[in-house]
C-alpha positions, 0 to 999 in steps of 0.5 A: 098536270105538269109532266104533259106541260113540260112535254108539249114545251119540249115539243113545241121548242123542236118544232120552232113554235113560238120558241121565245114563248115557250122558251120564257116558260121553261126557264120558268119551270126550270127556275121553279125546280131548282129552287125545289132542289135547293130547299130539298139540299139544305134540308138534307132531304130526298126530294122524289117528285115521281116524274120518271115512275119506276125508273128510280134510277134516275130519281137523283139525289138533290145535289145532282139534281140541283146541278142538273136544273141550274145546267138546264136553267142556264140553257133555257135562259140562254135560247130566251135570251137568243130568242130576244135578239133576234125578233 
């Protein structure tokens, strides 16, 4: 369920639909998986969500992720906050 919400979001942010909208949801999403990737790096543990199937080259460890998350979070957060000013 959730690999096509994040991929309709990703569609709709490149054609300018509903951009702040869709912008709060990703910072939401964003949000919610690095706190995942948190919780995997404290406990020392491999977090696989099998998002990216048989490409387990990309299947990063949780250090890697959680700073790949916090760069997208910072990202998102910022076209929110974009989005804010301008309407």
């Amino acid at each position: 369920m959730l690999p096509p919400f994040e991929l309709l979001c990703g569609i709709l942010l490149l054609v300018n639909y509903r951009t702040r909208a869709i912008a709060l949801a990703v910072t939401g999403l964003m949000l919610g998986f690095s706190v995942v990737a948190v919780i995997s790096f404290w406990r020392e543990a491999t977090f696989d969500c099998g998002c990216f199937g048989a490409l387990t080259w990309l299947n990063w460890p949780p250090p890697a992720a959680l700073a790949r998350d916090l760069v997208l979070l910072v990202f998102a957060a910022a076209l929110y906050r974009r989005e804010l000013k301008s309407s």
